[in-house]
C-alpha beads as a LAMMPS data file, in Angstrom:
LAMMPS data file: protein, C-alpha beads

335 atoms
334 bonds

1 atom types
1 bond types

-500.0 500.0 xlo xhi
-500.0 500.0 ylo yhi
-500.0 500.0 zlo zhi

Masses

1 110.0

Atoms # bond

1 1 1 -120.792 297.773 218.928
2 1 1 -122.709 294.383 218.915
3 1 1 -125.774 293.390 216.892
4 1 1 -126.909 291.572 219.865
5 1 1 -129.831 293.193 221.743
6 1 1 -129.551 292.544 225.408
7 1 1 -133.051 290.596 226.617
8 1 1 -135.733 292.894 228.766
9 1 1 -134.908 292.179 232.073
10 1 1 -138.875 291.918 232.929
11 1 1 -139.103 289.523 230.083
12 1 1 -137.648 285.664 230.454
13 1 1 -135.450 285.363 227.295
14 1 1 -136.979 281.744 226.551
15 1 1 -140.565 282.396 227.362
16 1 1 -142.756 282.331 223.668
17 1 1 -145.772 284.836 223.178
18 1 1 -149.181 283.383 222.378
19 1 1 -150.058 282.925 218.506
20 1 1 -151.842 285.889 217.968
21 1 1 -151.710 287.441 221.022
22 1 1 -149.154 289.630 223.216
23 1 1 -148.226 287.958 226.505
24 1 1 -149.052 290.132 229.713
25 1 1 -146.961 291.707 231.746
26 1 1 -149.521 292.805 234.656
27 1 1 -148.341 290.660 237.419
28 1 1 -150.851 288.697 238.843
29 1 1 -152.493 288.499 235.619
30 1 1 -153.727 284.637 236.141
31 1 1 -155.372 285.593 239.288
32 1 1 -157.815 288.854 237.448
33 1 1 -158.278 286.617 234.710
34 1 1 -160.075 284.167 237.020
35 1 1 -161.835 286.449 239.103
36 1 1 -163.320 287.733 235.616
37 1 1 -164.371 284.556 234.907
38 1 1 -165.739 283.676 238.256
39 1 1 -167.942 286.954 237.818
40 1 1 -169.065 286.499 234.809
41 1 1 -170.373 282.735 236.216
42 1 1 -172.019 283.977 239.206
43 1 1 -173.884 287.263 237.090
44 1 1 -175.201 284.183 234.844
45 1 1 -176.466 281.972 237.621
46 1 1 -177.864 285.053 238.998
47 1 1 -180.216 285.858 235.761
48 1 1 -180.644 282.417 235.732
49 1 1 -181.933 282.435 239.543
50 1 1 -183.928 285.482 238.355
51 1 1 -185.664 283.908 235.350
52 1 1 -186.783 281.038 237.009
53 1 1 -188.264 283.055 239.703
54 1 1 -189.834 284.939 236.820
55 1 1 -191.399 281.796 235.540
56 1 1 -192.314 280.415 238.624
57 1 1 -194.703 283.708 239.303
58 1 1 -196.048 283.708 236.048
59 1 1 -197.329 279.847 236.436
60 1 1 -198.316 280.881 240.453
61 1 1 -200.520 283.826 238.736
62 1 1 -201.766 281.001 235.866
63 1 1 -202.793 278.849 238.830
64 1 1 -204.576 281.626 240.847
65 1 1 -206.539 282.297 237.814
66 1 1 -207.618 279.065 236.897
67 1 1 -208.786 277.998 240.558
68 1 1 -210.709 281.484 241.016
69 1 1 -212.404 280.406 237.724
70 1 1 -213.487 277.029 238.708
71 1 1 -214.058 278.032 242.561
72 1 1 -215.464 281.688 242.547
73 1 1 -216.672 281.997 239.103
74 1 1 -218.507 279.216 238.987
75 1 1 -222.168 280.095 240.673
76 1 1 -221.357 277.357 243.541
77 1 1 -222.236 278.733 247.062
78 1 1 -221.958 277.080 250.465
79 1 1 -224.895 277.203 252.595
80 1 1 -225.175 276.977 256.349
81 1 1 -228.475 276.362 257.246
82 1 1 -231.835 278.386 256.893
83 1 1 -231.160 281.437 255.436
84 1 1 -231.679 283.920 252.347
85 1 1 -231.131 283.406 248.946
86 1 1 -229.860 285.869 247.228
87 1 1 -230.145 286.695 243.557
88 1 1 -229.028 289.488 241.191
89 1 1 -230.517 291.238 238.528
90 1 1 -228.102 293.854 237.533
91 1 1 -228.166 295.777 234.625
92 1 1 -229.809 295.629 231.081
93 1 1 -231.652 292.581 230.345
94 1 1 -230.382 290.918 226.936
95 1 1 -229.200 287.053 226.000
96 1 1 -225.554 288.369 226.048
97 1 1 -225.693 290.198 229.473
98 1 1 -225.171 288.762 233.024
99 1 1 -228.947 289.754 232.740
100 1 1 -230.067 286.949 230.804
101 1 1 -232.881 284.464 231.424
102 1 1 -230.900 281.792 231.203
103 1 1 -228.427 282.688 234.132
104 1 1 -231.123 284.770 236.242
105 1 1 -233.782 281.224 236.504
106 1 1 -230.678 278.905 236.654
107 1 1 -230.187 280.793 240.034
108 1 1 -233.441 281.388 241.213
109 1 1 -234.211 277.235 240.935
110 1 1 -231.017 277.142 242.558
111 1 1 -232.315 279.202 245.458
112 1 1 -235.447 277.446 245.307
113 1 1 -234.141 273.819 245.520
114 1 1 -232.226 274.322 248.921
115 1 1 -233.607 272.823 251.788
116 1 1 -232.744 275.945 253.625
117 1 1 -233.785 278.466 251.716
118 1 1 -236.439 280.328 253.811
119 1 1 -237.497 283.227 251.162
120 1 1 -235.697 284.220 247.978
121 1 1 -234.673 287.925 247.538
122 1 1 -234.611 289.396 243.575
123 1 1 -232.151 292.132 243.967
124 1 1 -233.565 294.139 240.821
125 1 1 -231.651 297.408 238.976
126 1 1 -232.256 297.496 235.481
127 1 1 -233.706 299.847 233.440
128 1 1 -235.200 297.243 231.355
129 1 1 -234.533 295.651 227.858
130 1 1 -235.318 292.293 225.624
131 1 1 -239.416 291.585 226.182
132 1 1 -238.600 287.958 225.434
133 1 1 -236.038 287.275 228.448
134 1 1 -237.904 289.268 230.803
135 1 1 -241.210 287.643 230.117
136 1 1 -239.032 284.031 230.219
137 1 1 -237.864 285.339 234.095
138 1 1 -241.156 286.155 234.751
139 1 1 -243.100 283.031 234.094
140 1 1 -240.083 281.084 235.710
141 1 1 -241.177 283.200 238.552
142 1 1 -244.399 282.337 238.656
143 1 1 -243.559 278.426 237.989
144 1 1 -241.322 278.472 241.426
145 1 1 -243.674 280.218 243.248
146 1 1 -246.338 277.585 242.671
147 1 1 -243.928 274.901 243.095
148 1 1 -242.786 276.147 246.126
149 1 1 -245.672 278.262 248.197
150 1 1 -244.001 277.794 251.623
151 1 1 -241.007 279.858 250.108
152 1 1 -241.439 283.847 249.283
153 1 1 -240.156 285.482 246.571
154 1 1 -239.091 289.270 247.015
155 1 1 -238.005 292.103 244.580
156 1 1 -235.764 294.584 246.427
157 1 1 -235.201 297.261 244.392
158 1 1 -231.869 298.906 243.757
159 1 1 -231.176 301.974 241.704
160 1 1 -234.116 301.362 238.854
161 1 1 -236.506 298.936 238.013
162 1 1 -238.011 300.211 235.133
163 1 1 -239.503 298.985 232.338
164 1 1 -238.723 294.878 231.582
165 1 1 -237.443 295.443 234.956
166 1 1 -240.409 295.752 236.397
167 1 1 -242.258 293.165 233.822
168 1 1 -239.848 290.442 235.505
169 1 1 -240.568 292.007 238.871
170 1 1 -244.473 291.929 239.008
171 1 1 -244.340 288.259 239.439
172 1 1 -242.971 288.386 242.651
173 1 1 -245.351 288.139 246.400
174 1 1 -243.508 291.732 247.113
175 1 1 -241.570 294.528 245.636
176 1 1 -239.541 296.647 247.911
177 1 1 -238.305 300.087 246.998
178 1 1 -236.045 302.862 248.087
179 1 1 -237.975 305.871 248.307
180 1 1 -235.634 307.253 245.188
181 1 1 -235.491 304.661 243.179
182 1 1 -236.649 304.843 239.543
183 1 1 -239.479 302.569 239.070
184 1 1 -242.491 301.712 235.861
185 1 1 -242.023 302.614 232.679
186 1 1 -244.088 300.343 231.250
187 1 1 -243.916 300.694 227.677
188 1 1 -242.085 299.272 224.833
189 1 1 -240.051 300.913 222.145
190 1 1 -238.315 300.219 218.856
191 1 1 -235.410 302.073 218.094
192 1 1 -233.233 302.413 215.476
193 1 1 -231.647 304.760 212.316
194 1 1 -232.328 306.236 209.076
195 1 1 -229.590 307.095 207.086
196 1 1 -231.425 308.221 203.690
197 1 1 -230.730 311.921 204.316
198 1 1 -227.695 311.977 204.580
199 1 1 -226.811 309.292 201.574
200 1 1 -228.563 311.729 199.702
201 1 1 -225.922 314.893 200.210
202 1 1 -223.016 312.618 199.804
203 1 1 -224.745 311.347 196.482
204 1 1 -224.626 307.356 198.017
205 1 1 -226.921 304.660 196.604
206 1 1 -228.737 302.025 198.161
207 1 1 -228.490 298.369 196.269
208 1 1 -231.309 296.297 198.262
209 1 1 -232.328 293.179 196.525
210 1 1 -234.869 291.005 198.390
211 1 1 -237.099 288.456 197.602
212 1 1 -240.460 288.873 199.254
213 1 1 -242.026 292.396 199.116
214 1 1 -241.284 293.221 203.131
215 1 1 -238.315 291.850 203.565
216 1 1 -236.558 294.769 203.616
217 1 1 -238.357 296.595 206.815
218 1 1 -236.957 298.331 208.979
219 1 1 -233.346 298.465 206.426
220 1 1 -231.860 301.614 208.213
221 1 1 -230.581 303.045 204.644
222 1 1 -234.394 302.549 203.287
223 1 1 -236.858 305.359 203.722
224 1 1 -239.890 304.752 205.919
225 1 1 -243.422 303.816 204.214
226 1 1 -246.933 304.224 205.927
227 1 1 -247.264 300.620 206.030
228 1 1 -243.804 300.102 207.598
229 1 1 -245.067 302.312 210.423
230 1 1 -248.578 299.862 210.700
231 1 1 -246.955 296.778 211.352
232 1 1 -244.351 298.369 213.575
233 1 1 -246.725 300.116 215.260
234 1 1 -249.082 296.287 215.617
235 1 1 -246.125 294.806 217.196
236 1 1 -245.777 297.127 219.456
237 1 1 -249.341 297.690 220.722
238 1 1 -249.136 293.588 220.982
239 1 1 -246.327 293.551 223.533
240 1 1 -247.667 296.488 225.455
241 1 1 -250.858 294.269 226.171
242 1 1 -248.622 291.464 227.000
243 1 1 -246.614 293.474 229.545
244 1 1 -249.621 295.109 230.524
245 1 1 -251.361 292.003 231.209
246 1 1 -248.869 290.407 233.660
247 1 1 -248.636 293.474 235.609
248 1 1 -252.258 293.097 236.205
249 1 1 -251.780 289.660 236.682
250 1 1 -248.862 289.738 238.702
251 1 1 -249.798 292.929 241.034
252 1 1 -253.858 291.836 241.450
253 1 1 -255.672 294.393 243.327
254 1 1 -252.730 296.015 245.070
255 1 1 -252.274 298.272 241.620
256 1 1 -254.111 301.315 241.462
257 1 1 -254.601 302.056 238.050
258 1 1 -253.750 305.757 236.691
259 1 1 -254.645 307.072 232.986
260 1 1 -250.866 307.226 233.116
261 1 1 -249.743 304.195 234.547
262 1 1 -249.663 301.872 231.318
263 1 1 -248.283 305.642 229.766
264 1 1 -244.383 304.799 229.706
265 1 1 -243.987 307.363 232.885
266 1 1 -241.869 306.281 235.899
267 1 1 -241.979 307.389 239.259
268 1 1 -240.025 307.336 242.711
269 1 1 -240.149 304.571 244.794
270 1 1 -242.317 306.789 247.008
271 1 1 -244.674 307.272 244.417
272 1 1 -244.573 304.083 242.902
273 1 1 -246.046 302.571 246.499
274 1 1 -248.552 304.786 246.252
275 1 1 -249.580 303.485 243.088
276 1 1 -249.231 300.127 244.281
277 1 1 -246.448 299.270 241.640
278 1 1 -244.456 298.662 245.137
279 1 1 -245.316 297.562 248.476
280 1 1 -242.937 299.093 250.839
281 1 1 -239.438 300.257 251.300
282 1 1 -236.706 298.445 252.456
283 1 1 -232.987 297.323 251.244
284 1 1 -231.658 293.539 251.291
285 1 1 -230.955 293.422 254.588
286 1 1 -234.079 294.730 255.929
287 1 1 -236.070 292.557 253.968
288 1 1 -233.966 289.318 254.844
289 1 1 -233.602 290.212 258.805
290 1 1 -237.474 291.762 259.130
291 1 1 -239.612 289.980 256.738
292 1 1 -238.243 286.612 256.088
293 1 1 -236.650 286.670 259.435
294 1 1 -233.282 285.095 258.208
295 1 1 -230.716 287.797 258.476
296 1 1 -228.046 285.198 256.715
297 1 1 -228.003 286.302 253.188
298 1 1 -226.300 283.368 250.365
299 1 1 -225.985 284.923 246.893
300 1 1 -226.697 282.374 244.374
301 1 1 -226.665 284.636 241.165
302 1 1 -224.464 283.157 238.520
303 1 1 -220.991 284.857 238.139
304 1 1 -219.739 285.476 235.071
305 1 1 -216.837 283.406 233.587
306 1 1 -213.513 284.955 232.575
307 1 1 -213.894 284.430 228.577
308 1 1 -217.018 285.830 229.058
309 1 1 -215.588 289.073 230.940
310 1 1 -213.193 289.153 228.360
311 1 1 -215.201 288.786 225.176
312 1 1 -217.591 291.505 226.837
313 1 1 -214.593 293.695 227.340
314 1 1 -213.058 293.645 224.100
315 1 1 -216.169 294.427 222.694
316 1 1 -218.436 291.322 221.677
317 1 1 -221.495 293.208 222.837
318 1 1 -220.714 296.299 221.224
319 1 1 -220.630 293.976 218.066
320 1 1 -223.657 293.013 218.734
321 1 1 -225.514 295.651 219.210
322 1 1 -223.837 297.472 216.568
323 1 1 -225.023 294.657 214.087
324 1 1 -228.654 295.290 215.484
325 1 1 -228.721 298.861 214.381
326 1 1 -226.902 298.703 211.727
327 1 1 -228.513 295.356 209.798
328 1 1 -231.903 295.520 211.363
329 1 1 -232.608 298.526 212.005
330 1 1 -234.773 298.280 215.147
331 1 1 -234.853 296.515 218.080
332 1 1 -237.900 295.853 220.602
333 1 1 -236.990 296.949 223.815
334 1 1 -238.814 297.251 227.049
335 1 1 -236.969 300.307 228.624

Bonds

1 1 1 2
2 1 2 3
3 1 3 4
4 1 4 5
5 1 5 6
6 1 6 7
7 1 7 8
8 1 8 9
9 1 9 10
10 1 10 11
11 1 11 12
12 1 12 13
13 1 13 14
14 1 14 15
15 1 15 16
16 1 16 17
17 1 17 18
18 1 18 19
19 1 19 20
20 1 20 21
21 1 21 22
22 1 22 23
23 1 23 24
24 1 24 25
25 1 25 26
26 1 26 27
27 1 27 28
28 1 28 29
29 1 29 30
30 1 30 31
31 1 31 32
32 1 32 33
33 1 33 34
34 1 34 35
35 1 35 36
36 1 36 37
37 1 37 38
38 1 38 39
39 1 39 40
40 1 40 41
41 1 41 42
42 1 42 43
43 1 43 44
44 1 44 45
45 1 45 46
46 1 46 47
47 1 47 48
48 1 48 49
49 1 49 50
50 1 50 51
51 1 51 52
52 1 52 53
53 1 53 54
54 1 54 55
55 1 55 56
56 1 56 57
57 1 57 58
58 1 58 59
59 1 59 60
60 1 60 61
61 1 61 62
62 1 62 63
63 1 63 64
64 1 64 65
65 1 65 66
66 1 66 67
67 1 67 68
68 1 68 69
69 1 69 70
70 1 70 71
71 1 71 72
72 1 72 73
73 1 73 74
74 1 74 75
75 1 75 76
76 1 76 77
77 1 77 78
78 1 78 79
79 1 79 80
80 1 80 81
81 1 81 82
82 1 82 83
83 1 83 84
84 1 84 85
85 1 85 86
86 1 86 87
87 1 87 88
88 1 88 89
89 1 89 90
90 1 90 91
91 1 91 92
92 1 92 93
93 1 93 94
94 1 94 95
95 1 95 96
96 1 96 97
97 1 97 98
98 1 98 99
99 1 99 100
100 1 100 101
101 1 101 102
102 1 102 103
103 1 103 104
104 1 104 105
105 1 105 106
106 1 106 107
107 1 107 108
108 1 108 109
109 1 109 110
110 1 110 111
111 1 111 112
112 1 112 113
113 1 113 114
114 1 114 115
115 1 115 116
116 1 116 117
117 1 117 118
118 1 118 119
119 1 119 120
120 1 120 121
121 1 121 122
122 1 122 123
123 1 123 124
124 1 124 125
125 1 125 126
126 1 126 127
127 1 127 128
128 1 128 129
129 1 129 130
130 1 130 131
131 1 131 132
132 1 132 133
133 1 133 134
134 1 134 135
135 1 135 136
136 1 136 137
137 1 137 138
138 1 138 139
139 1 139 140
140 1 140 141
141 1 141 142
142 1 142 143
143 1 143 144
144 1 144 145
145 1 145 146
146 1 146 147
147 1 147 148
148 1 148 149
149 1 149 150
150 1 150 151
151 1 151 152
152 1 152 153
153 1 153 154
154 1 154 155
155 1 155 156
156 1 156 157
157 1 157 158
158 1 158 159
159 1 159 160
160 1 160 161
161 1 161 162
162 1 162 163
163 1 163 164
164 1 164 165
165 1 165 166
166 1 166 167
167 1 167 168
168 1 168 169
169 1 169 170
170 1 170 171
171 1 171 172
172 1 172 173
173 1 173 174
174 1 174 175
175 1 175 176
176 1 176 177
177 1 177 178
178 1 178 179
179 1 179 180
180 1 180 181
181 1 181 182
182 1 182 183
183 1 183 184
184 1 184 185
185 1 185 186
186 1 186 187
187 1 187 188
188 1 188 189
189 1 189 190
190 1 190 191
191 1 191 192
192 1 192 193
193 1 193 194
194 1 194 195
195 1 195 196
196 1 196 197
197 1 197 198
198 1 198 199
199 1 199 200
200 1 200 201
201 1 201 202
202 1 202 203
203 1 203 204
204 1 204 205
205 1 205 206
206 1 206 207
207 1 207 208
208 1 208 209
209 1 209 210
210 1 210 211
211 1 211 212
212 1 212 213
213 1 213 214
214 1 214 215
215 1 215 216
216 1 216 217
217 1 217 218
218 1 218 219
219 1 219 220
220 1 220 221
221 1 221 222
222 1 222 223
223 1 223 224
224 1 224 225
225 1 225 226
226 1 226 227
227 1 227 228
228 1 228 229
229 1 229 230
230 1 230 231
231 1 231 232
232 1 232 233
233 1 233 234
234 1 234 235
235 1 235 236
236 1 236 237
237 1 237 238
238 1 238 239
239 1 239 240
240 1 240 241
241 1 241 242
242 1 242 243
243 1 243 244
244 1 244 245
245 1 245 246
246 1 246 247
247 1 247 248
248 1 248 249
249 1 249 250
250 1 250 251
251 1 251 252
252 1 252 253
253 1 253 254
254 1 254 255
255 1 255 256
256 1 256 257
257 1 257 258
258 1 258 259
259 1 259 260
260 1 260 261
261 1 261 262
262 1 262 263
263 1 263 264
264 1 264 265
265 1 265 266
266 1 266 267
267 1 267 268
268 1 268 269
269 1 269 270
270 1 270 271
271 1 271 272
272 1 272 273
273 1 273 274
274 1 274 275
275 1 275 276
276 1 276 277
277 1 277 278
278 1 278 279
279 1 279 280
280 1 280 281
281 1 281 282
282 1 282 283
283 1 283 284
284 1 284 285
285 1 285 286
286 1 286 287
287 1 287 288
288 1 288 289
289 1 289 290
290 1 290 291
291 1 291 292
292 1 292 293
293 1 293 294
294 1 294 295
295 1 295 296
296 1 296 297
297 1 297 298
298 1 298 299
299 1 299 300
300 1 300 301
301 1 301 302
302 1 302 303
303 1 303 304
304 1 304 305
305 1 305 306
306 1 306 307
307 1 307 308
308 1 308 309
309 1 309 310
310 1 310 311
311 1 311 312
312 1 312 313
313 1 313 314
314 1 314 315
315 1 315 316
316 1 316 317
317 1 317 318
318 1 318 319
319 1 319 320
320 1 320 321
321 1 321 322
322 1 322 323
323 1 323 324
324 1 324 325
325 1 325 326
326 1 326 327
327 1 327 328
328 1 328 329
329 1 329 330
330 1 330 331
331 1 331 332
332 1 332 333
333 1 333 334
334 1 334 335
C-alpha cells in the first residue's frame, strides 16, 4: 500500500484554504455571497430612507407649530368691513387665567379701535373671582364707552355670570341672558383653612415668628382670634360696597332693588330680567344680527400662547393657588 492519499476529486490539489477559514464548497458560492451583501446595502439605505423621512416629519410638525403660534395664537384677526367684535370672557377671573384684565381690555380696545367695529359683544361665563381684575375690566369698560359713544357695548351671557362676573358686566349699555343662565351673586367671600385641629391629634407644633403683632393673620395653622374675624370681616363689608356701588352705577334705574339682591343669591336669566340685573334674552348671534344689525361676528379675544397652555397644564395654576391656601390662608374672591 502507498502513503500517498489520492486528492478529493471535488477539491483542486493546488488550490490553498483561507488563513483561518475553510474554503467553500457550495458552488456558486461568490454569487450568494454578493447577493448577501447587496441585501444587506439596500436594508441600510432603506432605514436610512426611513429615518430621514422620520426627521423630515418631525421638523414639518416643528414648523406647523411654530406658525400656528405666531399666526393663530397670536390675538391678530382680519376684518372685512363693518361688523361685530367679538370678545370672550370665559371662565374664572384671576391674573393667571385667560380671564385676566390684562388680556380681556387689550381686546376690548382692540375692538374698539377698528374703524368697522359697529357694537362690541362681551361674551360673559364666569362664575366670578379676583375683585381687583374685575373692577380693572370694568372701569376699562366704562373708559371705552365714553371714548367711543357711537359704538355699543353688549354682555351676552353664556352659562353664568355670577358674581365678579357680573361686577365686570354692569358696565356695559346691555346684558343679554339665556333664560337659564346663572346670573348675581353679588357678594364677596374669603376662603381658606384651619389646620389647628388636626395638628393637635397628631401632636404637631406651630413655629411662627413674625415681627409686627398681625402679621401672622389669616396663617392657616394659627387659630382664629375675635379680632382676626373684625378686620376680615371690614374688608369684606368694604368690597361689597364697592361692588355694590358700580352695580348701581352701572345698571341706573333699570335695577329693581330686592332685600335680597345685594344678599349673595343668584337667579335665572328669567328672573334676573325681572330684576333688572338683565335686559333681555338673546345669544351672540341674535344680538349681533338684531340689535347691532351686523350679523358678521370678528372675535378679537386674546388666545392663549402655547407656553402658557403648557405651564397651565402641567400645573402652574394649581401652584398657585395651592400657595394661596396654603401660605395665606384666604383669598378675596367675588364668586
Amino acid at each position: 500500500m502507498s502513503d500517498n492519499l489520492t486528492p478529493d476529486s471535488n477539491e483542486p490539489a493546488d488550490r490553498k484554504p483561507a488563513p483561518g477559514r475553510e474554503p467553500s464548497t457550495e458552488p456558486g458560492w461568490e454569487r450568494a455571497a454578493l447577493e448577501r451583501i447587496a441585501l444587506a446595502a439596500i436594508a441600510e439605505q432603506r432605514a436610512s430612507r426611513r429615518w430621514r423621512i422620520f426627521f423630515r416629519f418631525v421638523l414639518l410638525g416643528i414648523l406647523v407649530i411654530v406658525g400656528w403660534g405666531i399666526f393663530d395664537l397670536s390675538g391678530d384677526h382680519v376684518t372685512t368691513g363693518r361688523h361685530t367684535a367679538l370678545v370672550n370672557l370665559d371662565g374664572e377671573i384671576s391674573s393667571d387665567t385667560n380671564a385676566n384684565a390684562e388680556d380681556i381690555n387689550s381686546a376690548l380696545d382692540d375692538a374698539f379701535d377698528d374703524a368697522g367695529t359697529a357694537g362690541v359683544i362681551l361674551h360673559c361665563n364666569s362664575p366670578g373671582g379676583s375683585p381687583v381684575q374685575a373692577g380693572i375690566i370694568y372701569n376699562e369698560i366704562r373708559r371705552l364707552r365714553g371714548k367711543h359713544p357711537s359704538i355699543p357695548l353688549y354682555v351676552v351671557v353664556g352659562d353664568m355670570c355670577a358674581s365678579g362676573g357680573y361686577y365686570a358686566a354692569a358696565a356695559a349699555d346691555k346684558i343679554y341672558v339665556d333664560k337659564a343662565s346663572i346670573v348675581g351673586s353679588i357678594g364677596v367671600l374669603m376662603d381658606g383653612f384651619g389646620f389647628t385641629g388636626l395638628m393637635d391629634k397628631l401632636g404637631v407644633q406651630r413655629r411662627l415668628h413674625t415681627s409686627g403683632e398681625n402679621k401672622g393673620f389669616f396663617d392657616p395653622f394659627s387659630p382664629e382670634t375675635p379680632k382676626m374675624d373684625a378686620h376680615a370681616q371690614q374688608m369684606l363689608d368694604e368690597i361689597h360696597t364697592q361692588f355694590i356701588d358700580a352695580v348701581r352705577q352701572g345698571r341706573g334705574k333699570r335695577l329693581h332693588e330686592t332685600p335680597d339682591i345685594f344678599s349673595g343669591l343668584f337667579w335665572t336669566g328669567q328672573k334676573s330680567v325681572d330684576l333688572g340685573l338683565a335686559d333681555g334674552f338673546g345669544d351672540t348671534d341674535y344680538v349681533a344680527r338684531e340689535i347691532i344689525k351686523a350679523a358678521d361676528i370678528v372675535d378679537y379675544t386674546v388666545k392663549e400662547s402655547i407656553t402658557d397652555r403648557v405651564a397651565r397644564k402641567f400645573g402652574a395654576a394649581v401652584g398657585s393657588a395651592a400657595i394661596h391656601a396654603m401660605i395665606l390662608g384666604g383669598k378675596l374672591n367675588l364668586r
